[in-house]
C-alpha positions in Angstrom: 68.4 124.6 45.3 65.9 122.5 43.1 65.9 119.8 44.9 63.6 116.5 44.5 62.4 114.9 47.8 61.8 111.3 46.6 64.7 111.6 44.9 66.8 112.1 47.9 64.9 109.5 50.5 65.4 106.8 47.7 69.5 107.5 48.3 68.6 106.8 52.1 68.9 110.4 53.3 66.3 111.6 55.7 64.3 114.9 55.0 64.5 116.2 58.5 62.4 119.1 60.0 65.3 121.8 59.3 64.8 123.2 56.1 68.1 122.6 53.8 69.6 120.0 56.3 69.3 116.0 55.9 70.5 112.8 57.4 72.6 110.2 56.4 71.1 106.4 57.2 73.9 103.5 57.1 73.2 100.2 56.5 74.5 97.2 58.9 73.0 93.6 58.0 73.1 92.0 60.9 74.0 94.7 63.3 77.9 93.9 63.4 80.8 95.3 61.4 84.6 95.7 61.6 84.9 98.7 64.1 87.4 100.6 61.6 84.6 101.5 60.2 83.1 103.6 62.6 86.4 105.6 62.3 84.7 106.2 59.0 81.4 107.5 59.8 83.2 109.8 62.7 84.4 111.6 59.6 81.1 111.7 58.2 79.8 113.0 61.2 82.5 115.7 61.9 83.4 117.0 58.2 79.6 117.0 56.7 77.4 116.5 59.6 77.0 117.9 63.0 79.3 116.2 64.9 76.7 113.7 66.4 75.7 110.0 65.3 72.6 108.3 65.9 72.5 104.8 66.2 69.0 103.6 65.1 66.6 101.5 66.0 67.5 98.9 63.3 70.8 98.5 64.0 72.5 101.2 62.1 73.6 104.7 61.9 72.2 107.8 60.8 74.6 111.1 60.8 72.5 114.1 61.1 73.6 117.4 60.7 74.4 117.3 56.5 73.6 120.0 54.2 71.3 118.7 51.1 74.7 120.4 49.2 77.2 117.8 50.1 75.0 114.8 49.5 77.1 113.7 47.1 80.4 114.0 49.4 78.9 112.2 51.9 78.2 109.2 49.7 81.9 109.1 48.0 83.0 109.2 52.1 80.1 106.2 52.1 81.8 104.2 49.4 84.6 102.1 51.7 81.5 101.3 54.2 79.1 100.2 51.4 82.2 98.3 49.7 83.8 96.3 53.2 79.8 95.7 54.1 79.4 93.9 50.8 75.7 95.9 50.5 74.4 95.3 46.6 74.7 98.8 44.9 73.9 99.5 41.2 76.8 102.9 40.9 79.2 103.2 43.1 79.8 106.3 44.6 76.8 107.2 44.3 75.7 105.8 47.7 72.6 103.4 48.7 70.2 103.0 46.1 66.9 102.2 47.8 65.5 103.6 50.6 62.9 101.5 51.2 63.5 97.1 52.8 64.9 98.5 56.2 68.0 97.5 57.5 67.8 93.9 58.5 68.3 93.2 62.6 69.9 90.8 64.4 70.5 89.2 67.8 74.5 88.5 68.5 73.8 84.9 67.6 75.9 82.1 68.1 79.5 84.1 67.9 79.0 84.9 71.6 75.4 84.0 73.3 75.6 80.4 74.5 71.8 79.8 74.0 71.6 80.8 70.2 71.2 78.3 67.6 73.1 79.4 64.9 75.1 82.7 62.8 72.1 85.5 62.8 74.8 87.6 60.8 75.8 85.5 58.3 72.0 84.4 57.6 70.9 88.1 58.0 73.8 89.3 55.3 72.4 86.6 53.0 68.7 88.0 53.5 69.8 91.7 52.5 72.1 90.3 49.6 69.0 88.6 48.2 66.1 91.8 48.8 68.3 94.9 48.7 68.2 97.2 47.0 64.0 97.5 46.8 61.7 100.6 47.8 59.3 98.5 49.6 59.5 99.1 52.9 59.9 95.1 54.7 61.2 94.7 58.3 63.1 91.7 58.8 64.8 90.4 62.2 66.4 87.4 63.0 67.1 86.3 66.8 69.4 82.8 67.7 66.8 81.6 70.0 63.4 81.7 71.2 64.4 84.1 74.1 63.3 86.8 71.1 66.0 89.5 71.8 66.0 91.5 68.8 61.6 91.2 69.4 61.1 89.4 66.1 57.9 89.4 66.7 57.2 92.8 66.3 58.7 92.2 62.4 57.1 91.5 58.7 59.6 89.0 59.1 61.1 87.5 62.2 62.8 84.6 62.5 63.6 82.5 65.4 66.5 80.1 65.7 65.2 76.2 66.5 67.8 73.3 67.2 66.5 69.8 67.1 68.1 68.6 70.3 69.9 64.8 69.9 70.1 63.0 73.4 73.1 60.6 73.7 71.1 58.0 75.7 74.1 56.3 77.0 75.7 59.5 78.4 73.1 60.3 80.7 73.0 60.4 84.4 69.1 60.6 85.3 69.7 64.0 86.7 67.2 65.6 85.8 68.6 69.0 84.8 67.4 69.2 81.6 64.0 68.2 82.8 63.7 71.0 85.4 64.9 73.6 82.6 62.8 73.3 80.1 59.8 72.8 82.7 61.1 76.4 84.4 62.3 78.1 81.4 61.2 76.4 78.4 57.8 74.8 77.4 58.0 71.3 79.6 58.3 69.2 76.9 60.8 67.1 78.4 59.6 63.6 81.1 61.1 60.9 82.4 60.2 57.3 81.3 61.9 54.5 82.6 65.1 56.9 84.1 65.6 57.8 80.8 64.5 61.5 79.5 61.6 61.6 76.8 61.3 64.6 74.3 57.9 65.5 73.6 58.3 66.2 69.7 55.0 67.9 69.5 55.5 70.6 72.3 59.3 71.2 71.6 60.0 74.4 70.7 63.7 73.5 69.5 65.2 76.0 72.0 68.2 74.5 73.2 67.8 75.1 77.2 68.3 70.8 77.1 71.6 71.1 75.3 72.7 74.4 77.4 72.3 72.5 80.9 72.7 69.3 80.4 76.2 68.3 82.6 77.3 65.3 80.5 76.6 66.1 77.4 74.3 63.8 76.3 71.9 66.3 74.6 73.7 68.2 71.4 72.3 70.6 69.2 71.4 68.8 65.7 74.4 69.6 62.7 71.0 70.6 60.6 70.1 74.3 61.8 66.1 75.2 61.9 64.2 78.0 61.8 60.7 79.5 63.1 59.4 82.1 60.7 56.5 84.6 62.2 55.2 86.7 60.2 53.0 90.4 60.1 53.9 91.6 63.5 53.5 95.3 63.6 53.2 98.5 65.7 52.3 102.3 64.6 49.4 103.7 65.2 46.7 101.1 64.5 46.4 97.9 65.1 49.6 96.7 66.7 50.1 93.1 66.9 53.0 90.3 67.2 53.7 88.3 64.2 52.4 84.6 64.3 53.9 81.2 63.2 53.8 80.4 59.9 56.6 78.0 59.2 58.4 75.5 62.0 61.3 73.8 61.6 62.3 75.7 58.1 65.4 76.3 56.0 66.7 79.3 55.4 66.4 78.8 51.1 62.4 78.7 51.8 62.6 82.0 54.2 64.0 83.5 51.6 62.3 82.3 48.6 58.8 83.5 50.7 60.5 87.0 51.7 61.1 87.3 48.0 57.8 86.1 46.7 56.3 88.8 48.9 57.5 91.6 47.2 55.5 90.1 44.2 52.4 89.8 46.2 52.7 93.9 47.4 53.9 94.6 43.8 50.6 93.4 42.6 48.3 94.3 45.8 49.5 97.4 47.1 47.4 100.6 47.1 48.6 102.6 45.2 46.7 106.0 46.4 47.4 105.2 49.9 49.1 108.2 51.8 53.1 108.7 50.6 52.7 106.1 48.2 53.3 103.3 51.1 50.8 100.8 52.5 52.2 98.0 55.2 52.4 94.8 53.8 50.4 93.7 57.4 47.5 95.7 55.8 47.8 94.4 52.5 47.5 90.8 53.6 44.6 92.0 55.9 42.8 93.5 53.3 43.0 90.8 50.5 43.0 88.0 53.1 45.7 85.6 54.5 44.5 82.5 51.9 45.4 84.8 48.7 49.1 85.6 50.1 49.3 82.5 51.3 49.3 81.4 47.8 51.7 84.0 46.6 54.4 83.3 49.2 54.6 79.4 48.6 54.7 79.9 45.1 57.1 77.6 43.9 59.2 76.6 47.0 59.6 73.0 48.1 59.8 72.5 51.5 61.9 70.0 53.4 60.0 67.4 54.6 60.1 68.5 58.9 58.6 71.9 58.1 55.6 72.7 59.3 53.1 75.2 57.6 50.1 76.5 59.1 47.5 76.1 56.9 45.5 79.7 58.9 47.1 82.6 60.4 44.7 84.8 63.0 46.2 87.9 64.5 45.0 89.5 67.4 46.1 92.7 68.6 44.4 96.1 69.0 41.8 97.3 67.0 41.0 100.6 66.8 
């Protein structure tokens, strides 16, 4: 066969050490789906592949096992998957169209865990709707709380759910039990003045552990939902680091509106000799220096008047 390598990595199939054979690589936003669809890859996986399904790192699936032949199979059997996910696609039938912004993660959020903050699904299928499909390769991962599940952290992009907690004055008992929480499992940002709890608004961290244990209620989580963007956390082979702050107490229009205004910044930055064509955006940023894509990724957004910015961002990390 004449077959064109770029050609099929951009359609999200792997070129895999076995000459002739590929993978297929299924998007999920937000790691959750009706399970009728997994009925659906099974017959990927059985008619075209080799009976086996991996489920990735990132929250999808890849079917190994496929013949480069019945690429084109594969992505008709794709079709209902692509369709019931609502992924942006530019023919159908023709499968994904980009193989490059990585599927974007997600903790459970607030559907089942107790101590998230809000929908990581819904928020995560609104990111992917806004930067898919694109070849750059972004890692994105949202998490309901600052417990960090899903390791945001260790993303271009992670974002951490934040709650401003409301406390009910008159409801509460002077236990204590939101006190002892957040000084055991939270940042100690809560006192006691008078009987009466004080929030430290500088030291909060917005993570909920008030609301979660208080017994009477009188801490809620606010109606308006938050978030914590970090940004240019990394691993691979040099330099590995976690992502820092760079917005608190942010909307999710402004997260977006940066993510997207980053793919400008690489657009215009990005080396284009380096090896496969591909340079991390972490690198990028280190290279031309934070200030410059700090100026990029603001570009245009106005912020709500809570979020904070940090005006530097210093990584540390290994250094090889």
């Amino acid at each position: 066969m004449d077959l064109n390598t770029k050609k099929i990595k951009k359609n999200a199939f792997r070129v895999t050490k076995v000459r002739g054979v590929t993978a297929s690589r299924i998007r999920v936003p937000g790691g959750h789906m009706q399970a009728e669809l997994l009925g659906k890859i099974q017959e990927i996986a059985q008619k075209y592949g080799n009976g086996t399904i991996h489920i990735t790192t990132r929250q999808g699936f890849e079917v190994p096992g496929i013949k480069y032949e019945d690429m084109d199979k594969v992505n008709k059997l794709l079709q209902p998957i692509i369709e019931e996910l609502d992924i942006n696609q530019e023919v159908p039938g023709k499968g994904y169209t980009a193989a490059g912004t990585r599927n974007v993660a997600a903790c459970i959020g607030n559907k089942v865990c107790p101590f998230a903050n809000y929908n990581t699904t819904n928020f995560a299928k609104k990111i992917d709707k806004a930067i898919f499909p694109n070849d750059l390769h972004f890692k994105i991962a949202l998490t309901g709380c600052p417990n960090d599940c899903i390791k945001a952290r260790t993303h271009d992009f992670g974002i951490i759910g934040m709650t401003e907690p409301q406390y009910e004055i008159d409801r509460c008992v002077s236990c204590g039990a939101c006190i002892k929480k957040c000084k055991k499992k939270s940042v100690d940002a809560l006192k006691f003045v008078n009987y009466k709890v004080v929030r430290n608004e500088d030291k909060c961290i917005g993570c909920g552990e008030c609301v979660i244990n208080c017994p009477t209620g009188a801490w809620t989580r606010s109606k308006e939902k938050y978030y914590k963007l970090v940004i240019m956390g990394r691993t691979g082979k040099r330099n590995p680091r976690l992502a820092e702050d760079f917005l608190i107490w942010a909307d999710e229009e402004s997260i977006i509106k940066i993510i997207l205004n980053t793919y400008k910044f690489v657009e215009k930055y990005i080396d284009k000799d380096a090896p496969g064509g591909k340079e991390h955006i972490g690198y990028i940023i280190d290279r031309v220096g934070f200030s410059e894509y700090k100026k990029w990724a603001l570009e245009g957004i106005e912020f709500p008047e809570k979020t904070i910015i940090k005006q530097c961002v210093y990584w540390s990390g290994l250094h090889f």
